[in-house]
PyMOL commands that place a pseudoatom at each C-alpha (Angstrom):
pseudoatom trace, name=CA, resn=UNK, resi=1, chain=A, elem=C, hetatm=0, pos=[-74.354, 38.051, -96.351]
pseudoatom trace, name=CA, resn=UNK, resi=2, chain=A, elem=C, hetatm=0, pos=[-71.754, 38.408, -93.486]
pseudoatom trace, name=CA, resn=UNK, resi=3, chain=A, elem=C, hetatm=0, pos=[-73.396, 41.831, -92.567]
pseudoatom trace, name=CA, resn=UNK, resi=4, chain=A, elem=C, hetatm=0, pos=[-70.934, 42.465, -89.062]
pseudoatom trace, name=CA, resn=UNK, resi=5, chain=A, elem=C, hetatm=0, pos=[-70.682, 46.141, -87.479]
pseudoatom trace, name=CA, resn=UNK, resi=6, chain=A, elem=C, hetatm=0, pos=[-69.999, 45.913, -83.770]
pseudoatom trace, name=CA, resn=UNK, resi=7, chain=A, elem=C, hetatm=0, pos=[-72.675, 47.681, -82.608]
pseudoatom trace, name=CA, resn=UNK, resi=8, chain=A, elem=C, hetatm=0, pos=[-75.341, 44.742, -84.692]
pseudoatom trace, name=CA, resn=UNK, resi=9, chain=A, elem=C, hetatm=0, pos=[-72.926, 42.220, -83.260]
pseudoatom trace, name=CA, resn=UNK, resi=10, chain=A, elem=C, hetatm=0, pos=[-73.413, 42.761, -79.488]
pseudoatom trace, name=CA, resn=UNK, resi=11, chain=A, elem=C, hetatm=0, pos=[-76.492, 43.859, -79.682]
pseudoatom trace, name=CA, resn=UNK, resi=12, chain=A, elem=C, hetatm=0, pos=[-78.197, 40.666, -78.044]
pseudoatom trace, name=CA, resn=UNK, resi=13, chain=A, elem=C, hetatm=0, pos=[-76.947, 37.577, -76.746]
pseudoatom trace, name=CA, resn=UNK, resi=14, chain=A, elem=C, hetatm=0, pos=[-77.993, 35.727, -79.313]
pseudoatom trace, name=CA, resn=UNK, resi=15, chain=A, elem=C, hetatm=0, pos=[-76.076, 38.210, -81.645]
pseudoatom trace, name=CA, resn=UNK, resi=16, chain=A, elem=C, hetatm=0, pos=[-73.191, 38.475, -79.630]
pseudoatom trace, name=CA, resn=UNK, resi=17, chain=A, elem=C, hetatm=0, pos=[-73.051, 34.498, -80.207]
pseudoatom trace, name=CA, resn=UNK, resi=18, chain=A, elem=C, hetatm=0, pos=[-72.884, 34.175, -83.706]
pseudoatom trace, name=CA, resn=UNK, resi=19, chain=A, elem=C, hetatm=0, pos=[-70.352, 36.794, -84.304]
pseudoatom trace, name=CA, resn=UNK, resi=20, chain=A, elem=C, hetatm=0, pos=[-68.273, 35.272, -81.455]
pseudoatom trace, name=CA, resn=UNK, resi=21, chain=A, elem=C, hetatm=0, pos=[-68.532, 31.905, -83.654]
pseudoatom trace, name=CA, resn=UNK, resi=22, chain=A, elem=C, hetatm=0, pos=[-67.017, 33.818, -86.901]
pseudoatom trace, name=CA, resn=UNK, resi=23, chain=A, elem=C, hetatm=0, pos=[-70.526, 32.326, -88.864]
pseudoatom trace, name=CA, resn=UNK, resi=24, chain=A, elem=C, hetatm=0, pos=[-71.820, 34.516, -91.459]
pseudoatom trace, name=CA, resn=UNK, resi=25, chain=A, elem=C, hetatm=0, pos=[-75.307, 36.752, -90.782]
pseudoatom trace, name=CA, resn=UNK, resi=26, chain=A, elem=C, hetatm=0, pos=[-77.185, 39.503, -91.186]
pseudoatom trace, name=CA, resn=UNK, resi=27, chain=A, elem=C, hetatm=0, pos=[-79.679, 41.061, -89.396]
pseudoatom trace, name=CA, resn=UNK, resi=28, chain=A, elem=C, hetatm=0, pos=[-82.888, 42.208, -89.663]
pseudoatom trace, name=CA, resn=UNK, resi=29, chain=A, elem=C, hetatm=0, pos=[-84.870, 45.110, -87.349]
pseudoatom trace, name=CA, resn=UNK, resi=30, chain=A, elem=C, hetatm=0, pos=[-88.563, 45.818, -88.046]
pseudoatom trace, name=CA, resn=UNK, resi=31, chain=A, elem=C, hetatm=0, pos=[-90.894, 48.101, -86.626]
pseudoatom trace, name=CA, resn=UNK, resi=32, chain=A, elem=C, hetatm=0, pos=[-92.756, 45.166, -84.085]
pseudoatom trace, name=CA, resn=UNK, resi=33, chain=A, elem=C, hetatm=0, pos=[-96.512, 45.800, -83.596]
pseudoatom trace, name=CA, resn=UNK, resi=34, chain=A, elem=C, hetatm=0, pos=[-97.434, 45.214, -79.783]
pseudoatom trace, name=CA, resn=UNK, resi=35, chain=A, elem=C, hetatm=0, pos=[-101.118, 44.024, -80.986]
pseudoatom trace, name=CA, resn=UNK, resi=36, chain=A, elem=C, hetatm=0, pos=[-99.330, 41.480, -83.989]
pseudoatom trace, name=CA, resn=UNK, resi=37, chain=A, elem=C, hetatm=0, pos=[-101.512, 38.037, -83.325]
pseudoatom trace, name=CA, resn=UNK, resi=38, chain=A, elem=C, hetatm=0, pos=[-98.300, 36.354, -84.066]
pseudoatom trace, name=CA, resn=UNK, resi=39, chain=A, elem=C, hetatm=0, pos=[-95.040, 37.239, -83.682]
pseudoatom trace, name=CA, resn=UNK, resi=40, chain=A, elem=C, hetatm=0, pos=[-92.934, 35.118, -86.554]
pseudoatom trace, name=CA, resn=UNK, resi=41, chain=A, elem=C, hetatm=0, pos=[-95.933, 35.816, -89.019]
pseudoatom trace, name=CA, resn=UNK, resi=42, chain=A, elem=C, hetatm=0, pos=[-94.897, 39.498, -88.361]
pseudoatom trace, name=CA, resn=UNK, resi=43, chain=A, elem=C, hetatm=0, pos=[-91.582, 38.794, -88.754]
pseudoatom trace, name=CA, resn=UNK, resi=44, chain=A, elem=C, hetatm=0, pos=[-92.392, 37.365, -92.386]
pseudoatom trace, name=CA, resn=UNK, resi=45, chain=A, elem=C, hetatm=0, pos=[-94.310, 40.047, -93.118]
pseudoatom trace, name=CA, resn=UNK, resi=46, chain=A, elem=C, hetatm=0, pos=[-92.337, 42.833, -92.601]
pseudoatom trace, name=CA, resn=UNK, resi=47, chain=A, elem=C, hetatm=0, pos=[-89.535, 41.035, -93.842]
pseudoatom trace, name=CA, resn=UNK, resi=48, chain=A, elem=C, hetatm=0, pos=[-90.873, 40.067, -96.995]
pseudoatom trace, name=CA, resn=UNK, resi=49, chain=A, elem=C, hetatm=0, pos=[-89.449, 36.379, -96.169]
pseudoatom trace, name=CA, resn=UNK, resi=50, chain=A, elem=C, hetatm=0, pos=[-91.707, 33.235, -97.107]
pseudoatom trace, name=CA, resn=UNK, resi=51, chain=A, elem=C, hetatm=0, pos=[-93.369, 32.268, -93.630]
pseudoatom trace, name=CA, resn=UNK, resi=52, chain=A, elem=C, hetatm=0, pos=[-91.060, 28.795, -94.490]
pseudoatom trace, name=CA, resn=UNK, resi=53, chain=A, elem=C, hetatm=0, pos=[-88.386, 30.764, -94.317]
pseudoatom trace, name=CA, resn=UNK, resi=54, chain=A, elem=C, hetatm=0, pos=[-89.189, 32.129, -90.831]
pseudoatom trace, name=CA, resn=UNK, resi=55, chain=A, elem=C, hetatm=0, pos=[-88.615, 29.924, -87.567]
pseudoatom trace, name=CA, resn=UNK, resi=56, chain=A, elem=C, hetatm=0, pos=[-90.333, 30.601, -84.707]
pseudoatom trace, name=CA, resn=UNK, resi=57, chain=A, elem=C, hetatm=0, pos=[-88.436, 29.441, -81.184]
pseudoatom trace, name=CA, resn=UNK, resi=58, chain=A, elem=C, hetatm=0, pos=[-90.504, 27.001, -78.746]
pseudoatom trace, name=CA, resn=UNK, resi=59, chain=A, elem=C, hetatm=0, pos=[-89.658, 25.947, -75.293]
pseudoatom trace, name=CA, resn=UNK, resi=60, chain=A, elem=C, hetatm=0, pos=[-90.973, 22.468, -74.630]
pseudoatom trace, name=CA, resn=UNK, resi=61, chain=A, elem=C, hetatm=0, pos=[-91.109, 20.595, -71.833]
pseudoatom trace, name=CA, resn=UNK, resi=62, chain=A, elem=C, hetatm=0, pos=[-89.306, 17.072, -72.533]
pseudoatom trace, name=CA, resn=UNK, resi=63, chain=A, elem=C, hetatm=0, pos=[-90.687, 14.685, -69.439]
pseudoatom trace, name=CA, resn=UNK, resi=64, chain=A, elem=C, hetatm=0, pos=[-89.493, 17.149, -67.194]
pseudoatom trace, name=CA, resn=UNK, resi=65, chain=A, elem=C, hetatm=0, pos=[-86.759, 18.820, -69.106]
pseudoatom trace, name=CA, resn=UNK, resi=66, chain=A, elem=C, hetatm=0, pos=[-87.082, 22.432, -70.980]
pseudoatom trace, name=CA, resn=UNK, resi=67, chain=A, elem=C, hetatm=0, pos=[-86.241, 22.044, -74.578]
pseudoatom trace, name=CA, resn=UNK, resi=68, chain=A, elem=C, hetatm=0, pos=[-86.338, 24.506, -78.044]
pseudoatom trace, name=CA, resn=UNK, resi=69, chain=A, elem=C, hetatm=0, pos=[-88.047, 23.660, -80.976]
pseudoatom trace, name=CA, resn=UNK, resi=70, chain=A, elem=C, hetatm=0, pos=[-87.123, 25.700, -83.658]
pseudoatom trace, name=CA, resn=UNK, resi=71, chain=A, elem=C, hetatm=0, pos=[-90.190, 25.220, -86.669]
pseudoatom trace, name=CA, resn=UNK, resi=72, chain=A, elem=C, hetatm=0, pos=[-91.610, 27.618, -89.607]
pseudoatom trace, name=CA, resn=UNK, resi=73, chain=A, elem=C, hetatm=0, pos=[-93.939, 30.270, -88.639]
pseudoatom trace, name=CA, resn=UNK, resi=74, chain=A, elem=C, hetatm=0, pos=[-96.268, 29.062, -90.877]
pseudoatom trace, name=CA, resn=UNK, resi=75, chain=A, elem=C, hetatm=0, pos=[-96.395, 25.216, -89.140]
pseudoatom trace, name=CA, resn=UNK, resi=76, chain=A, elem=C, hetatm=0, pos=[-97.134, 24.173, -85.731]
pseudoatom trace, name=CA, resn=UNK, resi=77, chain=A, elem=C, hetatm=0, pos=[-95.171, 22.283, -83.240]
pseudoatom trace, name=CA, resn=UNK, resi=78, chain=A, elem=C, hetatm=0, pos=[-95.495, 18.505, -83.209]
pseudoatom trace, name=CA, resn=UNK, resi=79, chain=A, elem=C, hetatm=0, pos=[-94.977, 17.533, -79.817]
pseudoatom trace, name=CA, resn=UNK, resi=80, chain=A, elem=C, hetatm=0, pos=[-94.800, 13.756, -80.037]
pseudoatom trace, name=CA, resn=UNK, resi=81, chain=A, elem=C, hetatm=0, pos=[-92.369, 13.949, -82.886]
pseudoatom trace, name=CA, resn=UNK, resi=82, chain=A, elem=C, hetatm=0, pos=[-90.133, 16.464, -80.562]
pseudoatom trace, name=CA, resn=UNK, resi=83, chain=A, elem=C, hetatm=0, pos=[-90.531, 13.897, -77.918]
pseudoatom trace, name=CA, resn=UNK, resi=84, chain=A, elem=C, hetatm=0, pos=[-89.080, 11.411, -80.002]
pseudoatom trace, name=CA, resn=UNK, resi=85, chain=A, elem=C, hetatm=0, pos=[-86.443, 13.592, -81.412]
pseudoatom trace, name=CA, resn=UNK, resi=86, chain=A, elem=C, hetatm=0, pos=[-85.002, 13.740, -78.055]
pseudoatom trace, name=CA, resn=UNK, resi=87, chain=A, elem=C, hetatm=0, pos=[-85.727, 10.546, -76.938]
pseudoatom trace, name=CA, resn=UNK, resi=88, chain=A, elem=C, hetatm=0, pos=[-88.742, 11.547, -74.284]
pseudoatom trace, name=CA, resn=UNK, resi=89, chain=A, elem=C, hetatm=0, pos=[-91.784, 10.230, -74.163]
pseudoatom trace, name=CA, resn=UNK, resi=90, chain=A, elem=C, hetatm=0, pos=[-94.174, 13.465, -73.453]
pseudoatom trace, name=CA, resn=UNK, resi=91, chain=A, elem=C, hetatm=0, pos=[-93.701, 16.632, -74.367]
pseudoatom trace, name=CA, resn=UNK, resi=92, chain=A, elem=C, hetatm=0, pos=[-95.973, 20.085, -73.762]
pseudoatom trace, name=CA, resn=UNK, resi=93, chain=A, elem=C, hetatm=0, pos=[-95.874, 23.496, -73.993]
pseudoatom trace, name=CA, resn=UNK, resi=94, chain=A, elem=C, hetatm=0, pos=[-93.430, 24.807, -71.289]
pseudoatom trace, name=CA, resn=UNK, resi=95, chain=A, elem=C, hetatm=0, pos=[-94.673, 27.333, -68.740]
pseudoatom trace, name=CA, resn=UNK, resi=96, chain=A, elem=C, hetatm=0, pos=[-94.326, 30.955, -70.120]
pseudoatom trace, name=CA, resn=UNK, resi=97, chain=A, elem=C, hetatm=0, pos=[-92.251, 32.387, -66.932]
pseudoatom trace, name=CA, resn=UNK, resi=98, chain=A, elem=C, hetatm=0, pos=[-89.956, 29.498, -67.028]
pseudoatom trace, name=CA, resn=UNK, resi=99, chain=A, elem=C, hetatm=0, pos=[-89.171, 29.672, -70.662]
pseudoatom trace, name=CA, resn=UNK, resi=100, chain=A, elem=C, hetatm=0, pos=[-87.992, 33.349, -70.068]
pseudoatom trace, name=CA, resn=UNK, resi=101, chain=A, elem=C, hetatm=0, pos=[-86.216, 32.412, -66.865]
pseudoatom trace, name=CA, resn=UNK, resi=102, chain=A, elem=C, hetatm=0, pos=[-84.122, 29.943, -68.165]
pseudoatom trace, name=CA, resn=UNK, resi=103, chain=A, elem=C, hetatm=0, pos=[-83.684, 31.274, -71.437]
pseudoatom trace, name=CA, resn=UNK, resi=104, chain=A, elem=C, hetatm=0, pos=[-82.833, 34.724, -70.701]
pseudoatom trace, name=CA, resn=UNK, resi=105, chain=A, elem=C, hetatm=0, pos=[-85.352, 36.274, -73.417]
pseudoatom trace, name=CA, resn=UNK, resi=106, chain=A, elem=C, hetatm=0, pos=[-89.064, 37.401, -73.250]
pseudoatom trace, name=CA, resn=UNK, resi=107, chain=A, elem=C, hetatm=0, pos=[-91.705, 35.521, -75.422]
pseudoatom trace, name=CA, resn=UNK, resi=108, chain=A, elem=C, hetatm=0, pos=[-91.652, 36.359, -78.773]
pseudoatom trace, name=CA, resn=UNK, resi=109, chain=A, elem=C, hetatm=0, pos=[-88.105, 37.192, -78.706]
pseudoatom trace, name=CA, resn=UNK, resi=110, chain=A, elem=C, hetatm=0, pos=[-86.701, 34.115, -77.736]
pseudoatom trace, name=CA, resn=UNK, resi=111, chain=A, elem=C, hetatm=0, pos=[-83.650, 32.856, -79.872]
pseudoatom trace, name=CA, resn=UNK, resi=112, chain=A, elem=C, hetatm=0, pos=[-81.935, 29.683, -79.873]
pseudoatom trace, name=CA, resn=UNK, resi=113, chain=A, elem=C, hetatm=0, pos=[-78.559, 31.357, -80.013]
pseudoatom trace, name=CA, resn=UNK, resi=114, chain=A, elem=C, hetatm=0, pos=[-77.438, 32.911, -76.638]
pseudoatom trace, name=CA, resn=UNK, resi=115, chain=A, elem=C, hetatm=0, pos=[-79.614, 31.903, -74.143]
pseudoatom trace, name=CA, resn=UNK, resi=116, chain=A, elem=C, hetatm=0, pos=[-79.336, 31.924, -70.605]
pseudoatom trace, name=CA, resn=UNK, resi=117, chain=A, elem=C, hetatm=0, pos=[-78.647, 27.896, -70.124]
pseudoatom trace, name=CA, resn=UNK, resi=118, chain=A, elem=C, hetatm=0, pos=[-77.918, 26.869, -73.638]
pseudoatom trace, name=CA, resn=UNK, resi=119, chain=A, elem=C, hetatm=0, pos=[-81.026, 23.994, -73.928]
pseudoatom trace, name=CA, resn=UNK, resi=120, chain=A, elem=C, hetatm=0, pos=[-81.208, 20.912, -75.975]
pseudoatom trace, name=CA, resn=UNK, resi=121, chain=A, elem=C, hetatm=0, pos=[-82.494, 21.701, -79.211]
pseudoatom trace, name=CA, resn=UNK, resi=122, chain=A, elem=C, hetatm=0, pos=[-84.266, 20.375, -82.400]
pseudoatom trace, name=CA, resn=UNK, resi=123, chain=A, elem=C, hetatm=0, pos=[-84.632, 22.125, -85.596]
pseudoatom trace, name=CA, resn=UNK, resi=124, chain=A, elem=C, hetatm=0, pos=[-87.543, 21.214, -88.012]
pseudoatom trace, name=CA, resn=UNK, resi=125, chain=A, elem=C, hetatm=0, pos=[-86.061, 19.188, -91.021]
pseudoatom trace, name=CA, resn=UNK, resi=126, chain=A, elem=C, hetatm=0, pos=[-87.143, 21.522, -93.484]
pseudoatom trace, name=CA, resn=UNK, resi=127, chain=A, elem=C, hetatm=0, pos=[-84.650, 24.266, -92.692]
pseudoatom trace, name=CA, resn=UNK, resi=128, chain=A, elem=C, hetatm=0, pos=[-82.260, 22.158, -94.756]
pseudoatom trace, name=CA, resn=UNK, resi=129, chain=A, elem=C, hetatm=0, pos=[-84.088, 22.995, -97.768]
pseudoatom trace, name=CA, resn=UNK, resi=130, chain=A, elem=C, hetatm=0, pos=[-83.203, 27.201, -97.940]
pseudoatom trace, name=CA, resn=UNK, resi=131, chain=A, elem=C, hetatm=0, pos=[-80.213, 28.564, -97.973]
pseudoatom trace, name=CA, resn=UNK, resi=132, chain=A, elem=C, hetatm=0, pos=[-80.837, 30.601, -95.125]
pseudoatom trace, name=CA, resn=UNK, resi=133, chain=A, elem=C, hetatm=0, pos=[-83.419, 30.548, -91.879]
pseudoatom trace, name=CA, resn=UNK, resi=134, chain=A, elem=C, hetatm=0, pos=[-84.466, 33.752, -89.913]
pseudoatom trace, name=CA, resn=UNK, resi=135, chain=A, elem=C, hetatm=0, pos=[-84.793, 33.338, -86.372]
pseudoatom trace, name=CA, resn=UNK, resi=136, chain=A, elem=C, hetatm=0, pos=[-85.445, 36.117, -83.618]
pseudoatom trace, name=CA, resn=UNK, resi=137, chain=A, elem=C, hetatm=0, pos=[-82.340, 37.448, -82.811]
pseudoatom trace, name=CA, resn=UNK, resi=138, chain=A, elem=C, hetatm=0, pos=[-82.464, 37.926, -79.093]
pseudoatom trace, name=CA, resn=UNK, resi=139, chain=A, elem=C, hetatm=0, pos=[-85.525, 40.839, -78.866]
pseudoatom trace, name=CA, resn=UNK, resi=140, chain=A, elem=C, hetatm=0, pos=[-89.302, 41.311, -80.905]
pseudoatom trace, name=CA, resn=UNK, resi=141, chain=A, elem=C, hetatm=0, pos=[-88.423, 42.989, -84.278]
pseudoatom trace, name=CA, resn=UNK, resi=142, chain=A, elem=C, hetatm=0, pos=[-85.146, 41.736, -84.765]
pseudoatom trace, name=CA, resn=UNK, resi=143, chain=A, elem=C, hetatm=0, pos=[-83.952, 38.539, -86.840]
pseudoatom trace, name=CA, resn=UNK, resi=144, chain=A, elem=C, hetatm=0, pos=[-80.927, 36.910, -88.017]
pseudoatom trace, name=CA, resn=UNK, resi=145, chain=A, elem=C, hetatm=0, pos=[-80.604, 34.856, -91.059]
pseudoatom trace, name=CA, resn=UNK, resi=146, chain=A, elem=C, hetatm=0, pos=[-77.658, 32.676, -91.085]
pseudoatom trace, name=CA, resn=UNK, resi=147, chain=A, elem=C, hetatm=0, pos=[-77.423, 29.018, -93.027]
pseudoatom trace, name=CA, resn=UNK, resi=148, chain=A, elem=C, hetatm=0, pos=[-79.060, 26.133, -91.120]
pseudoatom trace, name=CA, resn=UNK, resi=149, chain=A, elem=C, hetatm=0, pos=[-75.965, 23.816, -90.648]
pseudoatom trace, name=CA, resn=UNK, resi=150, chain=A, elem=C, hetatm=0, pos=[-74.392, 27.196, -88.663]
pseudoatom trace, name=CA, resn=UNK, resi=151, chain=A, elem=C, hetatm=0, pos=[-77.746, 27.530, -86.743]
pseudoatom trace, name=CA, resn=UNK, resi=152, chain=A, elem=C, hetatm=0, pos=[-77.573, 23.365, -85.916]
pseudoatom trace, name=CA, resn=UNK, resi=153, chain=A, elem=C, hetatm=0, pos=[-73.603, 24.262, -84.741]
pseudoatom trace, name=CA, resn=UNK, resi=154, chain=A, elem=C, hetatm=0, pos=[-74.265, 27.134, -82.616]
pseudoatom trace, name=CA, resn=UNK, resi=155, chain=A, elem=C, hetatm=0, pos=[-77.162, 25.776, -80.854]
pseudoatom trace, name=CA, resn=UNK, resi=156, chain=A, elem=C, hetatm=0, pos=[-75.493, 21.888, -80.645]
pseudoatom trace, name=CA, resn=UNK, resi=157, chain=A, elem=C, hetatm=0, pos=[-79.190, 20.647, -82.156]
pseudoatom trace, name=CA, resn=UNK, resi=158, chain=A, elem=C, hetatm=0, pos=[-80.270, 18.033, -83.986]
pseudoatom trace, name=CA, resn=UNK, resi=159, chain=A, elem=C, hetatm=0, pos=[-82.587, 18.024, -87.475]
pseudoatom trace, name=CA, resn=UNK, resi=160, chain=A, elem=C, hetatm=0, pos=[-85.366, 15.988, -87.318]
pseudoatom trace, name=CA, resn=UNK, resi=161, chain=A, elem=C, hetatm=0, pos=[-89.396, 16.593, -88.381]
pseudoatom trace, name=CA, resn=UNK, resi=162, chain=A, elem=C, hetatm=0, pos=[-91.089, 17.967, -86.103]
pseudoatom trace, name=CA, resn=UNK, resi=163, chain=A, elem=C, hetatm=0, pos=[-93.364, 20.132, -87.514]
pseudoatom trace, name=CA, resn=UNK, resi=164, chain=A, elem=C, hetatm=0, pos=[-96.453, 19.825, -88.552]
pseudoatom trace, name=CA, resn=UNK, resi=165, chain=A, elem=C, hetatm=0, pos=[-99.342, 21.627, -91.083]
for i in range(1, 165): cmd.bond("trace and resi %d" % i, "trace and resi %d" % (i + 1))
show_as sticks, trace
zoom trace
């Protein structure tokens, strides 16, 4: 799987990241549709990846703190379970602009690898059941699929349920 050429490994951030780490991954470009409803279900899609397999990044905000969720494409975002993951008591959807800001990406390319200011994280619990998890890789129509205990490392997050559907 380790699938390293310089060029793919600097590419983003978020690339740039996980080769600097040494974990294996390979990457994924696809042609991204401008007028795609949803961004991961793209991914899948072109891919050829079970939506389960695909994690979509979220930035939350945690009673006043930005945080990433990191949950299938094909689930939603459980906001009183990320809450809890992080010990918070509220959590919504954070603002668009500030998301990008902070995290150095633009919506629907966000990654949780390589950001801007490296935010807390949670990953949904299910990623420990595959192998490997594809997450944008730093830009729309790019992923990375790397195992989920080297996406929990990189990113300093914790596993806990937080999606939902």
């Amino acid at each position: 799987m380790a699938k390293k050429n310089k060029r793919a490994a600097t590419g983003t951030p978020a690339l740039a990241a996980a080769a600097r780490a040494g974990v294996p991954f390979e990457t994924h470009a696809y042609e991204h549709d401008p007028a795609a409803a949803s961004y991961g279900e793209e991914a899948a899609e072109a891919l050829g990846v079970a939506p389960e397999r695909v994690f979509k990044t979220l930035v939350a905000d945690v009673d006043g703190n930005l945080t990433v969720a990191v949950v299938p494409v094909s689930a939603s975002l459980d906001l009183k379970a990320l809450a809890a993951a992080v010990g918070g008591k509220r959590a919504t959807m954070a603002d668009p602009a500030a998301a990008e800001r902070t995290t150095g990406y633009v919506r629907g390319g966000i990654s949780p690898l390589g950001q801007r200011k490296q935010l807390p994280t949670v990953i949904d619990a299910s990623a420990q059941e595959h192998a490997t998890v594809c997450v944008s890789a730093g830009r729309r129509g790019l992923e990375i699929e790397l195992a989920p205990a080297d996406l929990a490392a990189l990113t300093g997050a914790v596993l806990a349920p937080v999606a939902r559907g």
